[in-house]
Short mmCIF file of the C-alpha atoms (twelve columns), coordinates in Angstrom:
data_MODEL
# 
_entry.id   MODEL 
# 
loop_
_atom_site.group_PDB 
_atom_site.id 
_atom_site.type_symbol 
_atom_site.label_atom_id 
_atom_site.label_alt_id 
_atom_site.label_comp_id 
_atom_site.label_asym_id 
_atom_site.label_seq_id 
_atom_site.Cartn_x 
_atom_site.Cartn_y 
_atom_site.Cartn_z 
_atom_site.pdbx_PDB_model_num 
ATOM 1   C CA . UNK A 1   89.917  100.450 79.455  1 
ATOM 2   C CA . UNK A 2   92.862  98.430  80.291  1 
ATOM 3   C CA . UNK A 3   95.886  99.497  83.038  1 
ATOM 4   C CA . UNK A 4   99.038  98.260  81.743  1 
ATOM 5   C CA . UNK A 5   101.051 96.664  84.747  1 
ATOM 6   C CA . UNK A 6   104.719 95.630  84.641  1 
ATOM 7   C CA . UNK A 7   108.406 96.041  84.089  1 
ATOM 8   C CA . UNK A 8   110.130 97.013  80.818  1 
ATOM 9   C CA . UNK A 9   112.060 94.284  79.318  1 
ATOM 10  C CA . UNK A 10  109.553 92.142  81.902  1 
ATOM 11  C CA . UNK A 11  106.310 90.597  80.092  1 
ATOM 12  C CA . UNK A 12  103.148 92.512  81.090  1 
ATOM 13  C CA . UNK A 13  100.416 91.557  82.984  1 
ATOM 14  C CA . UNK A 14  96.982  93.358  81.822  1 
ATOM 15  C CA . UNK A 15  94.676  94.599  84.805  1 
ATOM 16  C CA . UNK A 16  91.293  94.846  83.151  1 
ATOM 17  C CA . UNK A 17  89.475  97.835  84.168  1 
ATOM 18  C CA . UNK A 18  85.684  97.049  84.816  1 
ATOM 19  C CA . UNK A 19  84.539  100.381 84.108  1 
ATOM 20  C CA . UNK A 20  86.490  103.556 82.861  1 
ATOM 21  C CA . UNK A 21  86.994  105.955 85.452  1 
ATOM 22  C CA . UNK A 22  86.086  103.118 88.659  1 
ATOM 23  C CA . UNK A 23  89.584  102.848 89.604  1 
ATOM 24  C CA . UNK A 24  91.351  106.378 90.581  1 
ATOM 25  C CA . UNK A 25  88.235  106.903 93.024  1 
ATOM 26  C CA . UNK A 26  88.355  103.540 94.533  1 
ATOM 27  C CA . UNK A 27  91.982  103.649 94.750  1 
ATOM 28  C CA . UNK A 28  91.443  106.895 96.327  1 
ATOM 29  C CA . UNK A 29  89.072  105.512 99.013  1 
ATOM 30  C CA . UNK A 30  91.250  102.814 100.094 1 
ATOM 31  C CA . UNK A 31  94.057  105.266 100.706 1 
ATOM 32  C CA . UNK A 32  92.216  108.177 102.825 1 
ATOM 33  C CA . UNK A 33  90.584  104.852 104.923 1 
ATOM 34  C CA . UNK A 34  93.958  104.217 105.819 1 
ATOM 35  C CA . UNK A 35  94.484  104.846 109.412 1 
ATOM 36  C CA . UNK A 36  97.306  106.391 111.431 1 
ATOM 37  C CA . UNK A 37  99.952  103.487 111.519 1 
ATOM 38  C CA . UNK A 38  98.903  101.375 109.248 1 
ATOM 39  C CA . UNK A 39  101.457 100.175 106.409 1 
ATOM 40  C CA . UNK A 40  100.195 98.671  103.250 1 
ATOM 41  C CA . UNK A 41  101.765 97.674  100.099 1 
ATOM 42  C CA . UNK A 42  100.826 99.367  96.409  1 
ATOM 43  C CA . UNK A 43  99.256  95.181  95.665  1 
ATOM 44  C CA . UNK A 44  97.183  95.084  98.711  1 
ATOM 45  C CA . UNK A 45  95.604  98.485  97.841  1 
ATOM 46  C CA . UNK A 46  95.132  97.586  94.512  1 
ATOM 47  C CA . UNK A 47  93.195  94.157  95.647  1 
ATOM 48  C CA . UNK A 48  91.506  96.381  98.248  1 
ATOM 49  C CA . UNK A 49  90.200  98.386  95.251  1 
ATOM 50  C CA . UNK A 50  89.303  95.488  93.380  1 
ATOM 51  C CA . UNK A 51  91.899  95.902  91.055  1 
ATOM 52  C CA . UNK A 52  94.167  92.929  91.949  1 
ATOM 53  C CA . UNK A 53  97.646  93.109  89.854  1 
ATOM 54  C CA . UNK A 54  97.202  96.805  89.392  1 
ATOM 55  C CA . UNK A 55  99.722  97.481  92.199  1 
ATOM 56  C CA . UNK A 56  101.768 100.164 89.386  1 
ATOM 57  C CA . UNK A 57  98.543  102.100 88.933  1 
ATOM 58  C CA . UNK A 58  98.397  102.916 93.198  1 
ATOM 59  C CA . UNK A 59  101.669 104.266 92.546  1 
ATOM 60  C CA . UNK A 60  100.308 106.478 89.175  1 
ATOM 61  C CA . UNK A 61  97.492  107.656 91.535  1 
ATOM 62  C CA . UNK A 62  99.944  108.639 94.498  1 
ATOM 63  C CA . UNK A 63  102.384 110.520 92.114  1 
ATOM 64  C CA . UNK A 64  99.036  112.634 90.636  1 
ATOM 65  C CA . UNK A 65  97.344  113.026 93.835  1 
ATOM 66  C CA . UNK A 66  97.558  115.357 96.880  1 
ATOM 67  C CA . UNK A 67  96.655  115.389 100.186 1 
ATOM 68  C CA . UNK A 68  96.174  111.336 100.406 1 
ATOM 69  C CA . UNK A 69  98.920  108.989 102.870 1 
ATOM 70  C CA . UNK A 70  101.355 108.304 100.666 1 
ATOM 71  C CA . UNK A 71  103.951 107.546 103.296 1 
ATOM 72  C CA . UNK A 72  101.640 104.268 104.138 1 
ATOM 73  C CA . UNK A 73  101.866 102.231 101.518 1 
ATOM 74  C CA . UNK A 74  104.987 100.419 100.791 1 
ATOM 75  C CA . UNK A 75  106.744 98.226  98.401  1 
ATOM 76  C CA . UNK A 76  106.046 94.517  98.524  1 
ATOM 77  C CA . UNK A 77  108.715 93.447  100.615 1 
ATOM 78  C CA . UNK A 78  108.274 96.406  103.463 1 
ATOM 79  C CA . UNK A 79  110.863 98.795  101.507 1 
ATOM 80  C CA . UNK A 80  110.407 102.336 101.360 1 
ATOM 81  C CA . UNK A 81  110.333 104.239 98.469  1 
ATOM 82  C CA . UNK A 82  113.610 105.040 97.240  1 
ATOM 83  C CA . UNK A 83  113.330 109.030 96.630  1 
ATOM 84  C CA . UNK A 84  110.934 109.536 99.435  1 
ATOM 85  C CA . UNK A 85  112.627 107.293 102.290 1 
ATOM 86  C CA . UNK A 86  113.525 109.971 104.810 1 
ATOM 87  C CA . UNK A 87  110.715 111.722 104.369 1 
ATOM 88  C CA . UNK A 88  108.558 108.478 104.290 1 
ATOM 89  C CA . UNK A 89  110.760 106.892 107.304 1 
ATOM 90  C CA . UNK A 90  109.802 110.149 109.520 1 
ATOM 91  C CA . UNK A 91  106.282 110.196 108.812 1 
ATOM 92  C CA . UNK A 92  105.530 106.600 109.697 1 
ATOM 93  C CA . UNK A 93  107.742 106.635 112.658 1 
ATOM 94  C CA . UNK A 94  105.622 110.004 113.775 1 
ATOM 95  C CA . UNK A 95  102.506 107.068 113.519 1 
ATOM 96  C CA . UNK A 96  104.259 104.293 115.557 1 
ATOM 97  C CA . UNK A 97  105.838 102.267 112.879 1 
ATOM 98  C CA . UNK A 98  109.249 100.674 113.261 1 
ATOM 99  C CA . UNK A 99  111.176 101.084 110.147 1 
ATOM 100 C CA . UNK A 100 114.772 99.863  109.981 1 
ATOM 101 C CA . UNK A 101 117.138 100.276 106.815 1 
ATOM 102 C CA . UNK A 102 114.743 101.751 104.683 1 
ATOM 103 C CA . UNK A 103 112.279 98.568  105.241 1 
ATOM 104 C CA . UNK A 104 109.192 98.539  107.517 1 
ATOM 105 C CA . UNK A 105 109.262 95.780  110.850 1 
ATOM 106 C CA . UNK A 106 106.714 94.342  112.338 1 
ATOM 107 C CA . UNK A 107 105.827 95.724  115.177 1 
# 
């Protein structure tokens, strides 16, 4: 089974998938370990996984999942996601997490 990761218009990058059905419950796993305040980005979750370069398949799992953190994971360069950023912005500053112009800070 292959995950097919990239851009339209963009060349693809392939993210082999080891063993069908391996990465939605890893994926999983690495999201509900996340604890209260910490940020991640869609990439690092993926790597987490074991899936490195399948940082468009996190997102697939968020948007067909409930109950998991959504609000904690983040685009690569600390930006919220677009549709979700109030919602997202209030959730992680409930946790501790300094977010300023849509985009997570250090902190």
């Amino acid at each position: 089974m292959r995950l097919r990761v990239g851009a339209p218009g963009r060349p693809s990058r392939r993210a082999s998938l080891s063993v069908p059905g391996e990465f939605v419950p890893r994926v999983r796993a690495v999201l509900a370990a996340l604890p209260p305040g910490q940020v991640v980005t869609y990439g690092e979750v993926a790597a987490e996984a074991g899936y490195p370069g399948a940082a468009r398949g996190v997102g697939a799992v968020l948007r067909g999942s409930e109950g998991l953190p959504w609000w904690r994971v983040v685009r690569a360069t600390g930006h919220l996601v677009p549709h979700l950023a109030a919602e997202q912005s209030r959730r992680l500053a409930a946790e501790g997490v300094t977010v300023v112009d849509d985009r997570v800070r250090p902190g």
